[in-house]
gemmi code that builds the backbone of each chain (N, CA, C; Angstrom):
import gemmi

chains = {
    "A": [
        ("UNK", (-81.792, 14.146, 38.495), (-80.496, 13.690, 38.022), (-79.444, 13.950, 39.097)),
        ("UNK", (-78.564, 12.682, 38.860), (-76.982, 13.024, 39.970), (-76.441, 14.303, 39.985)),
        ("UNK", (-76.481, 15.348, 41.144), (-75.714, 16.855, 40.915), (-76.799, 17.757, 40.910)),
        ("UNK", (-77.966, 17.606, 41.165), (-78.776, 18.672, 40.532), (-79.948, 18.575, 41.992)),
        ("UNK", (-80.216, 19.634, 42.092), (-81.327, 19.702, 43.134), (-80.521, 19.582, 44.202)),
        ("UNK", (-80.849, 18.815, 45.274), (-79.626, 18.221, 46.008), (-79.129, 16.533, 46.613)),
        ("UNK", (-79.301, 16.528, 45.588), (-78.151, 15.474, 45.037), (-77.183, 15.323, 44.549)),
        ("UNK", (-76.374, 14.264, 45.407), (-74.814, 14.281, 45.159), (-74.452, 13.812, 43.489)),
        ("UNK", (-73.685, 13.983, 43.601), (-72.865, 13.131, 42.262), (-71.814, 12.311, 42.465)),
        ("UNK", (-72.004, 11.080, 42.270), (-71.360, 10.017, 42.887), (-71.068, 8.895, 41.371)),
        ("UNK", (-69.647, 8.956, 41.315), (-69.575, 7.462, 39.931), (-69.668, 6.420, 40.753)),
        ("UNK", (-69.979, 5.570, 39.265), (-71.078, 4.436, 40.475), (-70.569, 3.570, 38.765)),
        ("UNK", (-70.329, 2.535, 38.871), (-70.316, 1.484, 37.473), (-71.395, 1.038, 37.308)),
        ("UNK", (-71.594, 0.826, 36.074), (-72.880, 0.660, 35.160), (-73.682, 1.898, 35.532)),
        ("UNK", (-73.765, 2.910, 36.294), (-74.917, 4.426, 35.967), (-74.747, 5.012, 34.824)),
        ("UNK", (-76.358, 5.077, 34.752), (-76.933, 5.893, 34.085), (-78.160, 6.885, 34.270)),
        ("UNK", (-78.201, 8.107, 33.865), (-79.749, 8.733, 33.941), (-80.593, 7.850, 34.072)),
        ("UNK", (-80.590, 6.718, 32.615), (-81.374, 5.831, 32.196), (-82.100, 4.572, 33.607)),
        ("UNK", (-80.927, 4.258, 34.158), (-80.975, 3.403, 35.018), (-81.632, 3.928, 35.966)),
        ("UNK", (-81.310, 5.114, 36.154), (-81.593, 6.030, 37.493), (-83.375, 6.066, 37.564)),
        ("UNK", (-83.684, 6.303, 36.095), (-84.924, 6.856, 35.906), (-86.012, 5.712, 36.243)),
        ("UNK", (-85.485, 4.598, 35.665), (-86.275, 3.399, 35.767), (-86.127, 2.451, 37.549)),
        ("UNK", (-85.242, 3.343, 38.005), (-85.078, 2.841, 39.485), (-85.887, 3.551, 39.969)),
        ("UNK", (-86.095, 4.577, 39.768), (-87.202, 5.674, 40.379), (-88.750, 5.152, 39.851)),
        ("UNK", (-89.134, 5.097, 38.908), (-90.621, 4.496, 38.577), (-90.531, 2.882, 39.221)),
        ("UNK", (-89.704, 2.070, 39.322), (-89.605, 0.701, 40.535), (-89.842, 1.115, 41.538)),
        ("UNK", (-89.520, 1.931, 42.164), (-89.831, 2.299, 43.655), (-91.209, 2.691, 43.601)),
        ("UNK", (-91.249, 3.704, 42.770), (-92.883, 4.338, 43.062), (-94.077, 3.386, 42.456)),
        ("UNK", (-93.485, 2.043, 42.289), (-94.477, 1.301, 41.690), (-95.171, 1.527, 40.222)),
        ("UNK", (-94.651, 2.345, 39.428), (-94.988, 2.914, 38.648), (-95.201, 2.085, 37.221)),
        ("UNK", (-95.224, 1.719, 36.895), (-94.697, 0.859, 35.258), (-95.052, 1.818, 34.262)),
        ("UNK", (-96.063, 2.676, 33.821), (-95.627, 3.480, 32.488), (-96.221, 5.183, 32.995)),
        ("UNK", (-95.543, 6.090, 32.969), (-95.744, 7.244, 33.137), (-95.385, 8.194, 32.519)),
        ("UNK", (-96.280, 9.771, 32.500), (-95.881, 10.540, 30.966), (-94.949, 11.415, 31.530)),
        ("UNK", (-93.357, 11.272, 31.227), (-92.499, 12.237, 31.197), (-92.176, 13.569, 31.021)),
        ("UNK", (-91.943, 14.190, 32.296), (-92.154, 15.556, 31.713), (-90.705, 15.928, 31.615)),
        ("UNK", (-90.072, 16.670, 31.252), (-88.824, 17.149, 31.668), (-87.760, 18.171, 30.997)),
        ("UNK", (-87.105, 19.102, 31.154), (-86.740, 19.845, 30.840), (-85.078, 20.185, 30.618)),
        ("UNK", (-84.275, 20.987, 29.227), (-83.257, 20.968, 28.926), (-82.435, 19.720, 28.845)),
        ("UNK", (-81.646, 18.920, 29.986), (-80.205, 18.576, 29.875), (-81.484, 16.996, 30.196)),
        ("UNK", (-82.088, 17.150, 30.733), (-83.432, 16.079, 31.346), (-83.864, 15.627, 30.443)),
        ("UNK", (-83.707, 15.954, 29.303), (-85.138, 15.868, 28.066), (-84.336, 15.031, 27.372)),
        ("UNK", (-83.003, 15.069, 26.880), (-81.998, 14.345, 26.664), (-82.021, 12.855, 27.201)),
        ("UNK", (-82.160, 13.144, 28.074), (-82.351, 11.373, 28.919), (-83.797, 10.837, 29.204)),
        ("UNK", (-84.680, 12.014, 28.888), (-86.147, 11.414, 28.855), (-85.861, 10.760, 27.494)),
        ("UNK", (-86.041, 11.257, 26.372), (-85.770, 10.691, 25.347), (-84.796, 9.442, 25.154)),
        ("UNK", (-83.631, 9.245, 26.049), (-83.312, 8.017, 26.121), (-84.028, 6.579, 26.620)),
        ("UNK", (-84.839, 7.255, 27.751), (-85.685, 6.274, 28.271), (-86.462, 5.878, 27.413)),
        ("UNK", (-87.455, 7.053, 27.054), (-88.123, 6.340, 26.277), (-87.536, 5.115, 25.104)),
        ("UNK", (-86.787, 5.605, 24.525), (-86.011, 4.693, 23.592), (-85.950, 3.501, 24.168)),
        ("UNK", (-84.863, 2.992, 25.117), (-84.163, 1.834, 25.947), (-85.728, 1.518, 26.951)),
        ("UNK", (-86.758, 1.993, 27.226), (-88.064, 1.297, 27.634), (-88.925, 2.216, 27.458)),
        ("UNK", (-89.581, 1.487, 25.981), (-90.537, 1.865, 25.412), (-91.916, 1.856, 26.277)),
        ("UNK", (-91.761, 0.666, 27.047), (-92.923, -0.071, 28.262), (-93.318, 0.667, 28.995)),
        ("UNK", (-92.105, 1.734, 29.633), (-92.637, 2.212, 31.172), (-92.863, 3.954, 30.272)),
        ("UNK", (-92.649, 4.393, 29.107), (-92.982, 5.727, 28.671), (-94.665, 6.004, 28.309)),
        ("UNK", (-95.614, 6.698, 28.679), (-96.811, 6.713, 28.078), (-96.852, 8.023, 26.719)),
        ("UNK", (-95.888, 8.853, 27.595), (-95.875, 10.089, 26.388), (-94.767, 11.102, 27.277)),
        ("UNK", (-94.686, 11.796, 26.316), (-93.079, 12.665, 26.543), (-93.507, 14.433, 26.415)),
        ("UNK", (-93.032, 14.948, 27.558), (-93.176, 16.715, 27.787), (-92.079, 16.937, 27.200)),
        ("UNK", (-91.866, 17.710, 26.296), (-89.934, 17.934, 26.235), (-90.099, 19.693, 26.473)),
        ("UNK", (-89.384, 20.193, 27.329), (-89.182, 21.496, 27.637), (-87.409, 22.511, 27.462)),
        ("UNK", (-87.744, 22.775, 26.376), (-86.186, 23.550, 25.658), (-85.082, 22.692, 26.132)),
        ("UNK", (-85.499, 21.280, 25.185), (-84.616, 19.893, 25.543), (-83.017, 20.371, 24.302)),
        ("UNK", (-82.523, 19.056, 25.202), (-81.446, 18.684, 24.812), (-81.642, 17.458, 23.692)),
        ("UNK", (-81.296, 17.116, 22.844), (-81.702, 16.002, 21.628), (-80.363, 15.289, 21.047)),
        ("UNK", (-80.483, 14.728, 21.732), (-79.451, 13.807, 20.496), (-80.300, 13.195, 19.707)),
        ("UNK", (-79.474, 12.797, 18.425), (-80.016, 12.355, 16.921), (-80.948, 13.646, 16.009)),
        ("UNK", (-80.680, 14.591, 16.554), (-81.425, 15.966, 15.907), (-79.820, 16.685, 15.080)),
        ("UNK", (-80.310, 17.751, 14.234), (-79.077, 18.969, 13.708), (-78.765, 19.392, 14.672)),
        ("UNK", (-77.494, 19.883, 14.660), (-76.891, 20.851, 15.630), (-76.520, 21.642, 15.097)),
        ("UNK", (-77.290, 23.461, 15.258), (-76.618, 24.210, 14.188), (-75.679, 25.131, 14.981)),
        ("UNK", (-75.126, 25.723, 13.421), (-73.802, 26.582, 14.123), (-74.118, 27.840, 15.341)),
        ("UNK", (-73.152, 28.043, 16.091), (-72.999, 29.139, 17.409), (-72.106, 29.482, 17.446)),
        ("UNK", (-71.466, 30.126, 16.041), (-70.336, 30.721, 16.061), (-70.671, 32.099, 15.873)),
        ("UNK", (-71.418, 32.841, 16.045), (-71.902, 34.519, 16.016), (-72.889, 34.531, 16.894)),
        ("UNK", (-73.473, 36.028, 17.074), (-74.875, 36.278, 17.808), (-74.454, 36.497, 19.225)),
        ("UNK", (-75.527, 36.605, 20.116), (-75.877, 36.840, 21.678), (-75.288, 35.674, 21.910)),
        ("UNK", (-75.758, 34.431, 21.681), (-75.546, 33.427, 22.275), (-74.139, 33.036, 22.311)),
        ("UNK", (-73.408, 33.393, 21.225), (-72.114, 33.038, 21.424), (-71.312, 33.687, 21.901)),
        ("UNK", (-71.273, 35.242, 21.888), (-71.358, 36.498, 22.925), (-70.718, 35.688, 24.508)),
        ("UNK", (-72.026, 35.376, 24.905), (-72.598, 35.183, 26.130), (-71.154, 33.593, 26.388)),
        ("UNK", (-71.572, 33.120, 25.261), (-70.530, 31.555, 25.984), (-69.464, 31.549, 26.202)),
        ("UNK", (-68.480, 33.174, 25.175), (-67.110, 33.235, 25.208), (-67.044, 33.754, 26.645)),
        ("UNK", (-68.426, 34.757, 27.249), (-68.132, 35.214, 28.364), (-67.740, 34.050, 29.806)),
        ("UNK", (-68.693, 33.285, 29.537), (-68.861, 32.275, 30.238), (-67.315, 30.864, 30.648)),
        ("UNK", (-66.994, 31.236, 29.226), (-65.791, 30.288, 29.370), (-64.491, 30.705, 29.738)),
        ("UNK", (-64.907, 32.579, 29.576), (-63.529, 33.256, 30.190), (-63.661, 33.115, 31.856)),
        ("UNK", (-65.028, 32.768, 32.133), (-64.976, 32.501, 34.052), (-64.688, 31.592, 34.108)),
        ("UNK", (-65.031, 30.512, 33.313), (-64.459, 28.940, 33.473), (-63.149, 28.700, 33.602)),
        ("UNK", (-62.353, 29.453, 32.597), (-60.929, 29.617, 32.727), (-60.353, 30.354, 33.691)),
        ("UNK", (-61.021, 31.129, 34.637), (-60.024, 32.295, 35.505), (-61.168, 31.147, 37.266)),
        ("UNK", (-61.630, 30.390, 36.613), (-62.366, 29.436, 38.153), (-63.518, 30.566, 38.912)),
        ("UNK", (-63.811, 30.754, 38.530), (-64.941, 32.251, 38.901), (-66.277, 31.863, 39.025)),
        ("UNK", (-66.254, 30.954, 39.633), (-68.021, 29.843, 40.081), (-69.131, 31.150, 40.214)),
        ("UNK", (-69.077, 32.408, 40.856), (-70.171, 33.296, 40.720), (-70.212, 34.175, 39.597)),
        ("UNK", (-68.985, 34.587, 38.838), (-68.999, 35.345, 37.405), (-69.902, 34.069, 36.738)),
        ("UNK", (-69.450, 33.093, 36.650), (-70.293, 31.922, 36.183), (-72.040, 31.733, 36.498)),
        ("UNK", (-71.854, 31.394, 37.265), (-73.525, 31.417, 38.140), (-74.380, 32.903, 37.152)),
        ("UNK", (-73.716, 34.088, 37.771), (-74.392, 35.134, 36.909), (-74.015, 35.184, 35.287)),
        ("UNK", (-73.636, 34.511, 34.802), (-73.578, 34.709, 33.478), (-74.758, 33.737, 32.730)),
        ("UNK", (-74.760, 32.042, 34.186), (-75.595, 31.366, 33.338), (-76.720, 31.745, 33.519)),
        ("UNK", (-76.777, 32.478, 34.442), (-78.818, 32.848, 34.938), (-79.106, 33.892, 33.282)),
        ("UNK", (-77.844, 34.685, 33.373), (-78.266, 35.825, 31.869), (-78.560, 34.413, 30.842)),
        ("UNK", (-77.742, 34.092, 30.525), (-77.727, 32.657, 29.108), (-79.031, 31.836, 29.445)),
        ("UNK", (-79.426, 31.432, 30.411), (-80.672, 30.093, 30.565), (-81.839, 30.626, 31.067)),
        ("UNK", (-81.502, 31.585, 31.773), (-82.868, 32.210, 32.819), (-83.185, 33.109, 31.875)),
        ("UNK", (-82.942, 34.654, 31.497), (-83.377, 35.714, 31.057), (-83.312, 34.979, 29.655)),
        ("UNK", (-82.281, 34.416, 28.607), (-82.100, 34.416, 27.321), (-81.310, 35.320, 26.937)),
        ("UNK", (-80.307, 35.042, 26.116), (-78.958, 35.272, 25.758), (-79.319, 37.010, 25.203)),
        ("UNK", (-80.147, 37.225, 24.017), (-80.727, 37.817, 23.764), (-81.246, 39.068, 24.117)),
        ("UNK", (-81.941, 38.248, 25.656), (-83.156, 39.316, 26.183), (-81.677, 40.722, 27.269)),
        ("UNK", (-82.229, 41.238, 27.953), (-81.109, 42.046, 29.344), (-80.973, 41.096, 30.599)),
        ("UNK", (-80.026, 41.336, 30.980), (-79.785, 40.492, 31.670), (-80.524, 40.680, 33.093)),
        ("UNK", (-81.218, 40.053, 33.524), (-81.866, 40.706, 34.680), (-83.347, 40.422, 34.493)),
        ("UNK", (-83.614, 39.976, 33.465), (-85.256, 40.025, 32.675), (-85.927, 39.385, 33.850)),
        ("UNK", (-85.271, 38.215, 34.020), (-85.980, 37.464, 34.876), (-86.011, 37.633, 36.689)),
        ("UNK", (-86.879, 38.247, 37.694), (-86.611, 38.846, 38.979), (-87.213, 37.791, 40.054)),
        ("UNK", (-86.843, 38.336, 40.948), (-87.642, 38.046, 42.404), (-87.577, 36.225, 42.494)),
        ("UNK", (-88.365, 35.501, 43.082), (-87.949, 34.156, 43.295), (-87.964, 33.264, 42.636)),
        ("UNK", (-87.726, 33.395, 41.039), (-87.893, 32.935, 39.968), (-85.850, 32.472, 39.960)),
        ("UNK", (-85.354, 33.816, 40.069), (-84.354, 33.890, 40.269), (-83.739, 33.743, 40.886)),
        ("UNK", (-83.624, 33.826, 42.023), (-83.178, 33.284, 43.344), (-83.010, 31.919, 43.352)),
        ("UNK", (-83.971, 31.377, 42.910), (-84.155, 30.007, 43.291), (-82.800, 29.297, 41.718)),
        ("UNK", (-83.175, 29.920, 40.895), (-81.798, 29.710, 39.914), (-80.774, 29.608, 40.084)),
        ("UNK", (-80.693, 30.557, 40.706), (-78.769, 31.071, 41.298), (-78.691, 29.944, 42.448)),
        ("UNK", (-79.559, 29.572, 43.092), (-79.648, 28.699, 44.357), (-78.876, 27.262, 43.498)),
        ("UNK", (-79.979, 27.123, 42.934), (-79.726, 25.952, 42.670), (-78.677, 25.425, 41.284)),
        ("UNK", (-78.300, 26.512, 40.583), (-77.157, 26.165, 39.319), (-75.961, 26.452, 40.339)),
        ("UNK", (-75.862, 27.252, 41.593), (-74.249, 27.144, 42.384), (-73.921, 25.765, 42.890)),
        ("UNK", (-75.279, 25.355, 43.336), (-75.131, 23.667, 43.847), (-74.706, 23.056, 42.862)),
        ("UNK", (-75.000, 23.353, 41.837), (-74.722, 22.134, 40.822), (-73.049, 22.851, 39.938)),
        ("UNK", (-72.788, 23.911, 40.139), (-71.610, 24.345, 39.588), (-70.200, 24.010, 40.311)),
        ("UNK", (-70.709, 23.752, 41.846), (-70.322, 23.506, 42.882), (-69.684, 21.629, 42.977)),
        ("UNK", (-70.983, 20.935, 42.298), (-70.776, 19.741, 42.628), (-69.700, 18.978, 41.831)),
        ("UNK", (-69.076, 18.216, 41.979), (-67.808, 17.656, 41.212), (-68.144, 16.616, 40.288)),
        ("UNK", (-68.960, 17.538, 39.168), (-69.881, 16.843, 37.932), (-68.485, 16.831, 36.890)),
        ("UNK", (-68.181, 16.184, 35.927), (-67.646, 16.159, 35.521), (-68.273, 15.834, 33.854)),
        ("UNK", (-68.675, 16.561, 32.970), (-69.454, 16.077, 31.722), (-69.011, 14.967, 31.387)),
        ("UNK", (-67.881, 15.100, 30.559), (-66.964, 13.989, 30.167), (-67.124, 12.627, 30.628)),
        ("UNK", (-67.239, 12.397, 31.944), (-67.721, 11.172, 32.607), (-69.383, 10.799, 32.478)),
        ("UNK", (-69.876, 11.441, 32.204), (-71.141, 11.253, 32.442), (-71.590, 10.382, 31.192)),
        ("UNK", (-72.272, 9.242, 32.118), (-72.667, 8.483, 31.057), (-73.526, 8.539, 29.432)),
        ("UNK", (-73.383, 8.026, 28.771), (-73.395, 8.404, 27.219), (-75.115, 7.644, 27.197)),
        ("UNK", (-75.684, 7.400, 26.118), (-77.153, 6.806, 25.790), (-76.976, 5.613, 25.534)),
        ("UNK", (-77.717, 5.481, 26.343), (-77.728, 3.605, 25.927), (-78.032, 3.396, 24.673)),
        ("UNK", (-78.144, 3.858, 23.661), (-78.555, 3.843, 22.172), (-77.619, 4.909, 21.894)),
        ("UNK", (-76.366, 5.706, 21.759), (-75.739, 6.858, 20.859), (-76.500, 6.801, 19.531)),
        ("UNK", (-76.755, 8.399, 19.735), (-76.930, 8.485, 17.384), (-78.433, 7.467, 17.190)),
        ("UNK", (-78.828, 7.618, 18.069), (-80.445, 6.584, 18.094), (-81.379, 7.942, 17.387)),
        ("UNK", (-81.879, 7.042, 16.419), (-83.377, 7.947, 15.481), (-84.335, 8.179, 16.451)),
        ("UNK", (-84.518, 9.249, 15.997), (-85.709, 10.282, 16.643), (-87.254, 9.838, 16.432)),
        ("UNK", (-86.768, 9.028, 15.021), (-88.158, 8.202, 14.728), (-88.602, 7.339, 15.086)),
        ("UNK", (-87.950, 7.086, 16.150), (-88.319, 5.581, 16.651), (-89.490, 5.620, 17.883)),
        ("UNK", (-89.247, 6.886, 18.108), (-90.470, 7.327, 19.281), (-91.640, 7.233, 19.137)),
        ("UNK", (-92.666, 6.338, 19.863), (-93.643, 5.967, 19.225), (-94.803, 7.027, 19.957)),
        ("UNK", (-94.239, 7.411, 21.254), (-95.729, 8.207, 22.050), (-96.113, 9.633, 21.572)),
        ("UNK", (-97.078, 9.986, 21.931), (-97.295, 11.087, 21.981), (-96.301, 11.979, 22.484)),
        ("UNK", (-95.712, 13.014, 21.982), (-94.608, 14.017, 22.416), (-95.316, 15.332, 22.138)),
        ("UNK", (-95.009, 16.063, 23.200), (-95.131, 17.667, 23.168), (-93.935, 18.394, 23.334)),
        ("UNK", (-93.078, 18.982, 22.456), (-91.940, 19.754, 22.696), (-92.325, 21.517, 22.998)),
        ("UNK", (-91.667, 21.923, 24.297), (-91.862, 23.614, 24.085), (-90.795, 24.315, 23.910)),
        ("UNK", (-90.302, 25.302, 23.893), (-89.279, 26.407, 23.553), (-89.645, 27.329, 23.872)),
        ("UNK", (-89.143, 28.014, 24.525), (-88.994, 29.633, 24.951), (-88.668, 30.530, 23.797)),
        ("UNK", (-88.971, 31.420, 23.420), (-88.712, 31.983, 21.843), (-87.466, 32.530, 22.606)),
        ("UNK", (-87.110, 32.873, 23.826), (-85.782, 34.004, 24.182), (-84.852, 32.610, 24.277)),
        ("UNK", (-84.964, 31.629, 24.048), (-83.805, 30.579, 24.579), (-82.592, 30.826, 23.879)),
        ("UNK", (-81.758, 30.396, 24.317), (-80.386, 30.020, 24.082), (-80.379, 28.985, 22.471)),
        ("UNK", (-80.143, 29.541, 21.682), (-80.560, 29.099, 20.222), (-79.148, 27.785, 20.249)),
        ("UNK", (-80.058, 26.118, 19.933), (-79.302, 25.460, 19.575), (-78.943, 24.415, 20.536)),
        ("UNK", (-80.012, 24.376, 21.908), (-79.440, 24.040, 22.972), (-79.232, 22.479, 22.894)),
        ("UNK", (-77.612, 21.860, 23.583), (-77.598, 20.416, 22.855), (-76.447, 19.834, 23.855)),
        ("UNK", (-77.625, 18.599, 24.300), (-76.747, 17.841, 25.480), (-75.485, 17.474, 24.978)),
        ("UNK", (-74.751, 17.475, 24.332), (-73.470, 16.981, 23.192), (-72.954, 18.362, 23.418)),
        ("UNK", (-73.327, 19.270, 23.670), (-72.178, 20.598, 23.806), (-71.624, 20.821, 25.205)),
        ("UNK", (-70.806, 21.691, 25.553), (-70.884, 21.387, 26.518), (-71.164, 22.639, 27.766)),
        ("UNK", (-72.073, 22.017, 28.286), (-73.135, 23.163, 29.211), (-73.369, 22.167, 30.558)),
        ("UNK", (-74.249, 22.670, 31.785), (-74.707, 22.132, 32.600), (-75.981, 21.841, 32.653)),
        ("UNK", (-76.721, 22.832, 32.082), (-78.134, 22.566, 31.999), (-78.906, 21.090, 31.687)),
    ],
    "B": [
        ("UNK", (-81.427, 27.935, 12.655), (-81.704, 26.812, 12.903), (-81.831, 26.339, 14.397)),
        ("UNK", (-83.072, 25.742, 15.096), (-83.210, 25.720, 16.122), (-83.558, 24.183, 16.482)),
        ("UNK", (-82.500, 23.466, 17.655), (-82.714, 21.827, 17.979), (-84.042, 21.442, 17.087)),
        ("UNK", (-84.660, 22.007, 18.104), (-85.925, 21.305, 18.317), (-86.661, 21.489, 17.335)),
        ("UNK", (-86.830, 22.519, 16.018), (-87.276, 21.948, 15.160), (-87.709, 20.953, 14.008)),
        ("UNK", (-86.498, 20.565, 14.042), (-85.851, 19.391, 13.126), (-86.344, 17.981, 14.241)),
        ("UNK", (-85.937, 18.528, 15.444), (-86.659, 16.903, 16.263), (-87.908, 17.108, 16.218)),
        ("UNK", (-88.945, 17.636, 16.232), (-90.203, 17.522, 16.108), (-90.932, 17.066, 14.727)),
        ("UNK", (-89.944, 17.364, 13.798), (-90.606, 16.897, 12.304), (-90.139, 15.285, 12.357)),
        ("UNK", (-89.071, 15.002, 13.188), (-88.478, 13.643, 13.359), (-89.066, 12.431, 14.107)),
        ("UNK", (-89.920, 12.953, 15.408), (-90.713, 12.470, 16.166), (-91.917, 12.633, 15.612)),
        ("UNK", (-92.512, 10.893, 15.109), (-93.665, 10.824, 14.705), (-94.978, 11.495, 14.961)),
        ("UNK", (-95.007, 11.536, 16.304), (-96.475, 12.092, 16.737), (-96.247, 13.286, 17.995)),
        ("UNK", (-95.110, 13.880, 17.154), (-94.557, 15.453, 18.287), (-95.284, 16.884, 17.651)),
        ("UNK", (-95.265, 17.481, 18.377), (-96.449, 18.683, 18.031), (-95.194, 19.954, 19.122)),
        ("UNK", (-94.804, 20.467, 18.190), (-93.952, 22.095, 18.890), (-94.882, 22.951, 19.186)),
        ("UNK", (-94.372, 23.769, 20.163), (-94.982, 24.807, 20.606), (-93.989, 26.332, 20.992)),
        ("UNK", (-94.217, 27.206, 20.337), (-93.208, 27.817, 21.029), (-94.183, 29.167, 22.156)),
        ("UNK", (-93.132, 29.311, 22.914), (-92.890, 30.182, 24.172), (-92.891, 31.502, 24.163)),
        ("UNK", (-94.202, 32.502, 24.145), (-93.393, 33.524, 23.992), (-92.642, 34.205, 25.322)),
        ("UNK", (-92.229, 35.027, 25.145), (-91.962, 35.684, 26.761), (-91.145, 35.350, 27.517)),
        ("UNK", (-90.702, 34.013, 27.664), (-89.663, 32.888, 28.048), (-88.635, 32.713, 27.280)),
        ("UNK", (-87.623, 32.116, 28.267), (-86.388, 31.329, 27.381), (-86.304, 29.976, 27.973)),
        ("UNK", (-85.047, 29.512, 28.261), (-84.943, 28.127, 28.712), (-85.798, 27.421, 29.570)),
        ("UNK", (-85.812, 28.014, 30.242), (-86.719, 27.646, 31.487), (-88.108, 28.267, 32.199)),
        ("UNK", (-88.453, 28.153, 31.052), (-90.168, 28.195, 31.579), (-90.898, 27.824, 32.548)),
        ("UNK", (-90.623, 26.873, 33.184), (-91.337, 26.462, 34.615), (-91.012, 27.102, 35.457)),
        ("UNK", (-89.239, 27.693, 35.829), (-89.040, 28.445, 36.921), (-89.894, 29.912, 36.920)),
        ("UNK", (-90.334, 30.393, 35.501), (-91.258, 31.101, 35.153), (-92.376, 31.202, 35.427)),
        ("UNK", (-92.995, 30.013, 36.016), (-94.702, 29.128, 36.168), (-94.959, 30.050, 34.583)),
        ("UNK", (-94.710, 29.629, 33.688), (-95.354, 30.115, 32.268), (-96.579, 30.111, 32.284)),
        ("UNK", (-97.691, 30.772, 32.380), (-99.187, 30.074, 32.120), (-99.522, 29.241, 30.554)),
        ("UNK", (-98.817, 29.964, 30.214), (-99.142, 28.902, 28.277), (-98.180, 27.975, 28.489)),
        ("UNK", (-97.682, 27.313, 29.280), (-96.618, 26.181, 29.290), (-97.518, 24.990, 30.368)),
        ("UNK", (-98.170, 26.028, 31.401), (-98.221, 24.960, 32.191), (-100.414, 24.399, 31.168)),
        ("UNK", (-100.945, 25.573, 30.858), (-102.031, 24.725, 30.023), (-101.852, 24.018, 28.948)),
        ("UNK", (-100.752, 24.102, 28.359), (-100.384, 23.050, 27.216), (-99.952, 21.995, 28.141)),
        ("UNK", (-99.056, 22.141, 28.923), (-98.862, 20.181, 29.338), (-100.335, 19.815, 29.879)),
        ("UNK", (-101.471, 20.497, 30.719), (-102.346, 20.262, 31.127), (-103.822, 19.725, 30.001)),
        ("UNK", (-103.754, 20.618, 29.239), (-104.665, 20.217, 27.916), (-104.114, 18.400, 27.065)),
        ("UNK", (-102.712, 18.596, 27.103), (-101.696, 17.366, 26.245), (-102.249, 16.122, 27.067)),
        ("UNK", (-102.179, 16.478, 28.588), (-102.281, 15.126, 29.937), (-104.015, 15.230, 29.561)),
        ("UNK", (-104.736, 15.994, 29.443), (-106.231, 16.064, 29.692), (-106.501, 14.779, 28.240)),
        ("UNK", (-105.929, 15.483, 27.098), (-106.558, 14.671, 25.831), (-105.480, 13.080, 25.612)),
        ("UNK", (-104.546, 13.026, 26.309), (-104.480, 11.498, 26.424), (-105.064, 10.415, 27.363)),
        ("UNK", (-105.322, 11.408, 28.444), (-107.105, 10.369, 29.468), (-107.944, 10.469, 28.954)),
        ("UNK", (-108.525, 11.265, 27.940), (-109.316, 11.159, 26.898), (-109.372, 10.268, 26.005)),
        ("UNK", (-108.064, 9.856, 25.710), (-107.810, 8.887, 23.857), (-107.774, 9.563, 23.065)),
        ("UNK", (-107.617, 11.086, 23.063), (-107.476, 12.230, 21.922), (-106.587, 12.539, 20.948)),
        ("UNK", (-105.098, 12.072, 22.232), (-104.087, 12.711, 21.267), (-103.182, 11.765, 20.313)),
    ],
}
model = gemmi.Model(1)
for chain_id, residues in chains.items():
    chain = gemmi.Chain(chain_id)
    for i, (resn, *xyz) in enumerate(residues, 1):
        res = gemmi.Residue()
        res.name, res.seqid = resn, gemmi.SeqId(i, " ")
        for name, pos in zip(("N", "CA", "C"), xyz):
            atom = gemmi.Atom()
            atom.name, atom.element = name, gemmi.Element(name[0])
            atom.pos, atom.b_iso = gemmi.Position(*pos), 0.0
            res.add_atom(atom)
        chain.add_residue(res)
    model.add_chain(chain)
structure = gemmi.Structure()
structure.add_model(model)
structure.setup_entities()
């Protein structure tokens, strides 16, 4: 995705994940392949599949993001703990209070100590959520589903969803996070 | 109440799994029960299994 790894983030008219995704299986010659993908990704795997049923064979979803699912409340607990912390760096512009707050929230689990997770597991986290905290992503802009509020039932492939039992309870491309 | 439960009863032919030991991000983890479930899931649809 635009912003992530290292890739820029660039508005562009008519983009989408969606578009993006199916420009990428055109190139690689690809026509139907099984999606794997994870959090803020899983969100727009699931769009694809939706908007081309053709090029999906089956769907990985890894502690995805869902639209057309419940969204339950995160008004108590660790997790919400953790977001007021998070949004007091957002507000004072604190890109590394940030960075280390999201590795505690996404990497270790809101839950678990902060730190759970070590050595180049982590590293490579902090590496790569500063790039992207860094990049001039803007949620708000980011394109919406080519289907909004599209049924969950409409998915016809084989799907495997996983979850981390320490995750971040509730996680949902509609809130607003980077992941 | 957790997303992904409610989407998995929603998605016709979705099968949950949960994680122990992990949170969000399990792969930066190399999970071993994450990475033989996608591997078993990819094995039994070249099969015709799943």
């Amino acid at each position: 995705m635009r912003s992530y790894g290292e890739t820029t983030y660039e508005t562009e008219e008519g983009w989408s994940p969606v578009t993006d995704a199916v420009a990428v299986l055109d190139a690689a010659v690809i026509q139907k392949a099984v999606v794997i993908a994870s959090s803020l990704g899983g969100r727009d795997a699931v769009d694809l599949t939706l908007a081309y049923p053709d090029r999906v064979a089956a769907l990985v979803l890894i502690g995805t993001a869902m639209r057309g699912a419940p969204y339950p409340d995160l008004l108590q607990g660790p997790t919400a703990e953790l977001n007021a912390k998070i949004e007091a760096a957002e507000s004072a512009g604190d890109l590394d209070e940030i960075n280390r707050l999201e590795a505690w929230m996404w990497l270790d689990g809101p839950a678990a100590s902060e730190g759970r997770v070590t050595g180049p597991a982590r590293e490579l986290f902090l590496e790569m959520n500063a790039h992207a905290l860094r990049a001039e992503w803007i949620p708000a802009r980011r394109p919406r589903s080519h289907r909004p509020g599209h049924d969950l039932g409409e998915i016809a492939v084989p799907t495997l969803i996983m979850v981390g039992r320490l995750r971040r309870r509730g996680h949902c491309g509609d809130q607003r996070t980077r992941r | 109440m957790a997303i992904n439960e409610p989407a998995a009863e929603m998605i016709p032919n979705a099968r949950l799994v949960w994680l122990d030991g992990v949170a969000h991000l399990p792969q930066l983890e190399a999970d071993p029960r994450m990475l033989d479930e996608i591997a078993d899931f990819v094995d039994a649809l070249a099969s015709g299994t799943s």
